[in-house]
C-alpha positions in Angstrom: -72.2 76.7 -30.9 -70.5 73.3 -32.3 -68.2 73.4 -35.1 -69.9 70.6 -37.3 -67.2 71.2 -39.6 -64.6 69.1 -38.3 -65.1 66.0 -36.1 -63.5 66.1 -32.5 -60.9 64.2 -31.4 -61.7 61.9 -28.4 -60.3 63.4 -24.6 -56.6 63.0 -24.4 -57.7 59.9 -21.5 -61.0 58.6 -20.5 -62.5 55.9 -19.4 -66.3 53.8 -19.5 -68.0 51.0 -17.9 -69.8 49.9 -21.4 -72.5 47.5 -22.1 -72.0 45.6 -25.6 -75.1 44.4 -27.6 -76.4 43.8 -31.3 -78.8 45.4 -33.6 -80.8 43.6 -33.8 -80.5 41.1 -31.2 -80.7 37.2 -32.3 -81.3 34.5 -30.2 -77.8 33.4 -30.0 -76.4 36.4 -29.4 -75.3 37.8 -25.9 -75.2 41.3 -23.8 -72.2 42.0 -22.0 -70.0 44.1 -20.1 -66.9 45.6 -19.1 -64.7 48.5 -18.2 -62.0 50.3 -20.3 -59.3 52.5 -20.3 -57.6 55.0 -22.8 -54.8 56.8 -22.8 -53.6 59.0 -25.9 -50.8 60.1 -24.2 -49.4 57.5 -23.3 -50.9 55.0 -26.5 -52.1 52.5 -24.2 -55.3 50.8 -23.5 -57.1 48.3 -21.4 -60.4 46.6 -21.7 -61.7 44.2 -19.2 -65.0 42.5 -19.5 -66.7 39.7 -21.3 -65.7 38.9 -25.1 -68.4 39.6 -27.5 -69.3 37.7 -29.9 -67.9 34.7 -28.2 -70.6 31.5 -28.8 -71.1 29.4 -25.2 -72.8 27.1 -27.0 -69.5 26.4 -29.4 -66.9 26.7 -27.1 -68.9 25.2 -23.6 -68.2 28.4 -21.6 -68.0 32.3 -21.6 -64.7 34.0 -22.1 -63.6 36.6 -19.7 -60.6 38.9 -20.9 -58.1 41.5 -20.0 -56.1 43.1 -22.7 -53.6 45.6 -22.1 -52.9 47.3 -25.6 -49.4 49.2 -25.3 -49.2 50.3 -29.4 -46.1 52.4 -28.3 -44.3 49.1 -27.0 -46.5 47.2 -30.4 -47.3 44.6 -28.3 -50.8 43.0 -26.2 -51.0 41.4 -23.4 -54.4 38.9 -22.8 -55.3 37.5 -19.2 -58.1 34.8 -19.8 -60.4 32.9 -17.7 -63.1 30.8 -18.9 -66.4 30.6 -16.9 -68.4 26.9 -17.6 -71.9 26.3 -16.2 -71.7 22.5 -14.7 -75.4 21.8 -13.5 -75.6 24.6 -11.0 -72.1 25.2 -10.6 -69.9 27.5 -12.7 -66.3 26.9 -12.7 -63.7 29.2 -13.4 -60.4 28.2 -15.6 -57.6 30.5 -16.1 -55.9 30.2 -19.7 -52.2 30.9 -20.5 -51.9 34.8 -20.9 -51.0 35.3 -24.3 -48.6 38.2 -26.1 -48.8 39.3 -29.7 -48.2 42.4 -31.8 -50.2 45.5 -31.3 -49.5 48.6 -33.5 -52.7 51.1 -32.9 -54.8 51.7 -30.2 -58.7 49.5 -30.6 -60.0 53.3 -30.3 -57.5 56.0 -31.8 -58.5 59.3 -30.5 -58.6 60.9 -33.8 -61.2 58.1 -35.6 -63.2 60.8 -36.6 -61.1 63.1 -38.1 -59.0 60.6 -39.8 -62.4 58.9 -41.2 -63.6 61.8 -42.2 -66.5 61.7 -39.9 -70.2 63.7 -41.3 -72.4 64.8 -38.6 -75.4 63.0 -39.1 -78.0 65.2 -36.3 -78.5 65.1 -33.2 -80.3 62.5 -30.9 -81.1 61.4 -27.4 -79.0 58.3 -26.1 -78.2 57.1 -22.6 -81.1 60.2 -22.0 -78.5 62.8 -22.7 -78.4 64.8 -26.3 -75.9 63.7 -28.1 -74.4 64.3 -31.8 -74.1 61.5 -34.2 -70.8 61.1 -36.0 -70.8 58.7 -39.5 -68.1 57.3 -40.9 -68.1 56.0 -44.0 -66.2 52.6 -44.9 -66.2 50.8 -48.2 -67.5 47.3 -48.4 -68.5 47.6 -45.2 -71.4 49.5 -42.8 -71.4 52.5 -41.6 -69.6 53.3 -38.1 -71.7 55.6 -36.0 -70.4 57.5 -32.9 -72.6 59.4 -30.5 -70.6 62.2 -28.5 -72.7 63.9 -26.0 -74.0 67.0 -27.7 -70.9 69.9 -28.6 -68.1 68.2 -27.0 -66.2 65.3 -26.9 -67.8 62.6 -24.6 -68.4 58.6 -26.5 -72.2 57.4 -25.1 -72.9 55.3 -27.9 -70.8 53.3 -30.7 -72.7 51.3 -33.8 -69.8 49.1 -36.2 -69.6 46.2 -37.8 -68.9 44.7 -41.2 -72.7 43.1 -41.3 -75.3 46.2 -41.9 -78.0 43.6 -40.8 -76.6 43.3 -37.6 -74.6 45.8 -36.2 -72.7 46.2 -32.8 -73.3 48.3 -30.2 -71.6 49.7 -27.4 -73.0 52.1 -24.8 -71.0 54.3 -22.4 -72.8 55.0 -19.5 -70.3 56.5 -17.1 -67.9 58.1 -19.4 -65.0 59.7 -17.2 -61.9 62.1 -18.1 -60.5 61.9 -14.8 -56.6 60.7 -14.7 -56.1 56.8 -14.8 -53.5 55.7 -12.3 -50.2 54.1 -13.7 -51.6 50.4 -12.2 -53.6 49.8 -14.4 -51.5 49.4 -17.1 -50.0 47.1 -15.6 -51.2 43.5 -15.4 -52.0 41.4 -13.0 -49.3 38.3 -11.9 -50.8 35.4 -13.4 
């Protein structure tokens, strides 16, 4: 029987494909997708995929990103490419990697506990029962995390600063299996 009591902390290392949406979707907004990687140990994460929100029709083209977050080094690294439709054609552009200052991991395993997470019941999502986790912010909405019922596993995360139109991430293949040492590492540019 779950401990609603206290939140858990996220596995020491996992990883997801996730899909990223809104709630509710507008017509200018996008779905996209991406892969990433956590590491508590180690306090180091990397999340490839398509940035979201990130306006094509503002900027003429979609932005494709690796970050490598190393909080215990407090630094990023970004690897950008920018994808522009031409007619029928979509052209690829790589931009300069950039490197800035990175103190805490996008995800920190214990969000729950130190937000003081509530569990809010339990649901379906991804078809799988899961529990919902609420954290409260002020000034801002709610965060809601959906681990898959009892344990530990992310399926679903709802933030945002907008209550009107929240973001949402889905896990589908949520994995605790060991991440190799490469890819931490990026690639040459």
């Amino acid at each position: 029987m779950p401990n609603y009591a206290t939140p858990p902390l996220l596995p020491l290392q996992w990883s997801s494909a996730y899909i990223s949406y809104w709630s509710p979707m507008r017509d200018e907004d996008e779905v996209t997708s991406g892969y990433c990687w956590f590491d508590y140990a180690r306090n180091i994460c990397r999340i490839d995929g398509l940035f979201n929100p990130w306006s094509e029709r503002e900027t003429g083209h979609r932005l494709w990103m690796s970050e490598i977050g190393d909080a215990g080094r407090e630094r990023s690294r970004k690897q950008k490419v920018a994808y522009a439709r031409h007619g029928e054609q979509l052209r690829e552009t790589a931009l300069p990697d950039e490197v800035a200052p990175f103190r805490e991991l996008f995800l920190p395993q214990a969000i729950l506990r130190d937000g003081e997470a509530l569990h809010d019941g339990s649901h379906s999502v991804l078809g799988q029962p899961a529990d919902a986790w609420v954290v409260e912010r002020p000034g801002k909405a709610r965060s809601v995390f959906y681990l898959q019922a009892g344990g530990n596993q992310l399926l679903r995360m709802v933030t945002g600063n907008d209550p009107q139109h929240l973001s949402v991430r889905d896990f589908p293949n949520f994995s605790t299996a060991d991440i190799a040492d490469s890819i931490f590492i990026p690639a040459q540019s």
